[in-house]
C-alpha positions as CSV (number, residue, x, y, z in Angstrom):
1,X,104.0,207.6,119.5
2,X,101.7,209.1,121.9
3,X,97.9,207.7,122.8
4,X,96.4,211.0,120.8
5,X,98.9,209.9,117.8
6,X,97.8,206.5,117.7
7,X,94.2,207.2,117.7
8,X,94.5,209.9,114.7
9,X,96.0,206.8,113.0
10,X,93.6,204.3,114.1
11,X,90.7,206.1,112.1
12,X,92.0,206.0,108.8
13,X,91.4,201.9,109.5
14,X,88.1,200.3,109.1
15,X,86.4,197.1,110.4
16,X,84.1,195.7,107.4
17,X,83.1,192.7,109.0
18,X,81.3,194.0,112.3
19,X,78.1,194.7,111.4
20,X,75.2,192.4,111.2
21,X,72.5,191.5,108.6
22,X,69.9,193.7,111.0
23,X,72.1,196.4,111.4
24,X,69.9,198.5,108.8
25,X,70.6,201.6,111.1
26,X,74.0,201.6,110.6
27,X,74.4,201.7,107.0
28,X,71.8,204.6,107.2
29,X,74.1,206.4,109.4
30,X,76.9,206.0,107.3
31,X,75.2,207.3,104.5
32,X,73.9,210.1,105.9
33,X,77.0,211.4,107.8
34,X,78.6,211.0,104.3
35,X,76.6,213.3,103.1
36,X,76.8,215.4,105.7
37,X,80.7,215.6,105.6
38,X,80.1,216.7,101.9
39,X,78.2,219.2,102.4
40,X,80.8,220.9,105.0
41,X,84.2,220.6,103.4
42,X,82.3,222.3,100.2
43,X,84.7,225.0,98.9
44,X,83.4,226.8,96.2
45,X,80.3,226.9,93.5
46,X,81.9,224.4,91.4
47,X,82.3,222.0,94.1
48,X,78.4,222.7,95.1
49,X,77.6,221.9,91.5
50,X,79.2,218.5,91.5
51,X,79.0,217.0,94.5
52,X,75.5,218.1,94.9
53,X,74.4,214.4,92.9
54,X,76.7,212.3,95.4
55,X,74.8,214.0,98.3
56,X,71.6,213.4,96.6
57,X,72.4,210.1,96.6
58,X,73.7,209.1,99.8
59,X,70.6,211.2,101.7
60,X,68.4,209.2,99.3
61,X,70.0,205.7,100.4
62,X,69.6,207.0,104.1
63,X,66.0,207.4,104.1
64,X,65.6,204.1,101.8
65,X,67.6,202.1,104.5
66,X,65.5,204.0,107.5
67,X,62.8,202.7,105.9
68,X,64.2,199.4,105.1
69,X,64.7,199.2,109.1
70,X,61.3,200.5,109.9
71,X,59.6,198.0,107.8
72,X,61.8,195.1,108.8
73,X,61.0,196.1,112.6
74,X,57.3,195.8,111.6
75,X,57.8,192.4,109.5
76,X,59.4,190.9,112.7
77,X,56.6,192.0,115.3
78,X,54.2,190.8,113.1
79,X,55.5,187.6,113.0
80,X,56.4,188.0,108.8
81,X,60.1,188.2,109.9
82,X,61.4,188.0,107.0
83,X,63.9,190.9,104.9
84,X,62.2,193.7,102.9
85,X,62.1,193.6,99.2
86,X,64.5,195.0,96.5
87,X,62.5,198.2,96.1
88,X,64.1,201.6,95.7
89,X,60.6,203.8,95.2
90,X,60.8,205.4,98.7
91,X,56.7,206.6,98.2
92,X,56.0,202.7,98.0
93,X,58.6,202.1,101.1
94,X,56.9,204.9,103.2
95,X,53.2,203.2,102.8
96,X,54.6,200.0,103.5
97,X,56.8,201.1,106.6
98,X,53.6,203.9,107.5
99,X,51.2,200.6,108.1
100,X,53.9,199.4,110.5
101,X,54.1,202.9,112.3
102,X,50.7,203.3,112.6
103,X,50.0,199.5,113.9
104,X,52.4,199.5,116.2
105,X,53.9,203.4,117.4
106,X,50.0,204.5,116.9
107,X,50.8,208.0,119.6
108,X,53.1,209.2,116.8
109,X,51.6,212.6,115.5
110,X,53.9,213.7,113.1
111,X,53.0,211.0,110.6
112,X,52.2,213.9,107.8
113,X,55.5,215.5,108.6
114,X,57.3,212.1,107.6
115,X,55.4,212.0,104.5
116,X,56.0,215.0,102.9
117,X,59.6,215.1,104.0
118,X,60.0,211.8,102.3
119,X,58.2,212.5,99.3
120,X,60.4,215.8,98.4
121,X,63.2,213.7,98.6
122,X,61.4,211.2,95.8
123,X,60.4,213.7,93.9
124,X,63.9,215.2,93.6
125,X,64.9,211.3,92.1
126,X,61.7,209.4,92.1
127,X,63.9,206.6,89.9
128,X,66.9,206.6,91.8
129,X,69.1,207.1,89.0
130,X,69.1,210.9,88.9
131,X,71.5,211.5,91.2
132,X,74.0,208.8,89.9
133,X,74.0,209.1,86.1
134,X,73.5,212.3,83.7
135,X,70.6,210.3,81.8
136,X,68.0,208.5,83.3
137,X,66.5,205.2,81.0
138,X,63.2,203.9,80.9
139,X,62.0,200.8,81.5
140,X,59.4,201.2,79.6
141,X,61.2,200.0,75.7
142,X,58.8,201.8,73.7
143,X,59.8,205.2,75.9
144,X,63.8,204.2,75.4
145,X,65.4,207.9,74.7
146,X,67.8,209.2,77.3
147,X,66.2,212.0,79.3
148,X,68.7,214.2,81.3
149,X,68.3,213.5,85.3
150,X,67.3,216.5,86.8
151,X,65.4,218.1,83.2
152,X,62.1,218.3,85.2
153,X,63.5,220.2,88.7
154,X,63.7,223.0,89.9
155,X,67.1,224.7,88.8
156,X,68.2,225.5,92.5
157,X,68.4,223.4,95.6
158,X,69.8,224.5,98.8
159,X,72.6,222.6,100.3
160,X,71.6,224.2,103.3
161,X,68.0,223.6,103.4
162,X,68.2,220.3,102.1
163,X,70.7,219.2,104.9
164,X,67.7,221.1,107.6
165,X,65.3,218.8,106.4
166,X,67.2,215.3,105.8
167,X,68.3,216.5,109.7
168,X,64.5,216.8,111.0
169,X,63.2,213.8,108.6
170,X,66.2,212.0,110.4
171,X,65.3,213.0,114.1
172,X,61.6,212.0,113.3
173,X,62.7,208.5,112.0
174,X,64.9,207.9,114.5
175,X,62.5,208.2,117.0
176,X,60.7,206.0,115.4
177,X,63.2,203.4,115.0
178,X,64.0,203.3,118.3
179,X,60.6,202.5,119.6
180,X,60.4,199.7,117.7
181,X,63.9,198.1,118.3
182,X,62.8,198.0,121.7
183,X,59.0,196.6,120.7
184,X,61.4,193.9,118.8
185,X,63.8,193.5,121.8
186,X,60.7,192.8,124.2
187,X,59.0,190.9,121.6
188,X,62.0,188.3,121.6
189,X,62.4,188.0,124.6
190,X,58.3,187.3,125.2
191,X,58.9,184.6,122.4
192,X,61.9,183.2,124.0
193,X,59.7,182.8,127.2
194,X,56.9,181.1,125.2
195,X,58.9,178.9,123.9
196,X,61.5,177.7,127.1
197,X,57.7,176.9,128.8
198,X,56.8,174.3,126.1
């Protein structure tokens, strides 16, 4: 078997185990190249009709988890450092991880950009639920009928466009996140200083 034949092979294997409790970015990646690959090996309408809910969700678990990273970035040069909250309401995840951009990336300009970008995507799912089940429930018991997901949008969504702006949201975040992995990196090793002189 040649080198090029055992690497084709070697990618239908993966390594579970490899990435850390921090490694917030990663699992954001994977979910948005998933989406991604989706949205390229689409064939025809039917297939844009269907998978269009899996892509939903797996863009809206990528900017949840970018989020999730920013905010833990921020909890960790504040001193907090502890693990973000169970919440899925990416408008209440922006404000919190928007406090932590501002505080600590305060040159960033394109801080209205973000927010809008991220709030289309709520909008499109503010519960989460739309994109995985036909019906979304209430929580609210006295409001318990089934309403169809997606009753209230609009009846078209680009795959197109929507991929163009998960792909500039992404680009935005990143360059956020990257900024403040290094703040955290430099932070540590400040900390590490601190402590080695006492």
């Amino acid at each position: 078997m040649s080198n090029d034949e055992q690497n084709t092979k070697s990618f239908g294997i993966a390594k579970l185990n490899w990435a850390g409790p921090d490694f917030w970015c990663v699992y954001a990646d994977g979910y948005k190249r998933a989406a991604e690959l989706l949205i390229e090996s689409t064939k025809d309408i039917y297939e844009t009709n269907t998978i269009i809910f899996p892509i939903l969700a797996l863009y809206r678990q990528y900017v949840e988890l970018s989020l999730k990273e920013i905010i833990a970035y921020g909890q960790y040069l504040n001193g907090k450092g502890s693990i973000p909250d169970n919440e899925h309401d990416l408008k209440k995840l922006w404000l919190t991880a928007k406090n932590y951009v501002v505080a600590y990336y305060q040159s960033f300009e394109q801080l209205s950009r973000i927010e809008q970008l991220i709030y289309e995507i709520h909008d499109l799912d503010p519960t989460s639920q739309g994109a995985r089940y036909p019906f979304v429930k209430h929580k609210d018991k006295a409001r318990r009928t089934r309403e169809a997901s997606f009753a209230d949008a609009p009846m078209f969504l680009s795959l197109d466009a929507l991929n163009g702006h998960i792909h500039e949201l992404g680009e935005m975040l990143s360059d956020v996140t990257g900024y403040l992995s290094i703040s955290q990196d430099l932070e540590a090793e400040a900390r590490s200083i601190c402590r080695s002189e006492f």
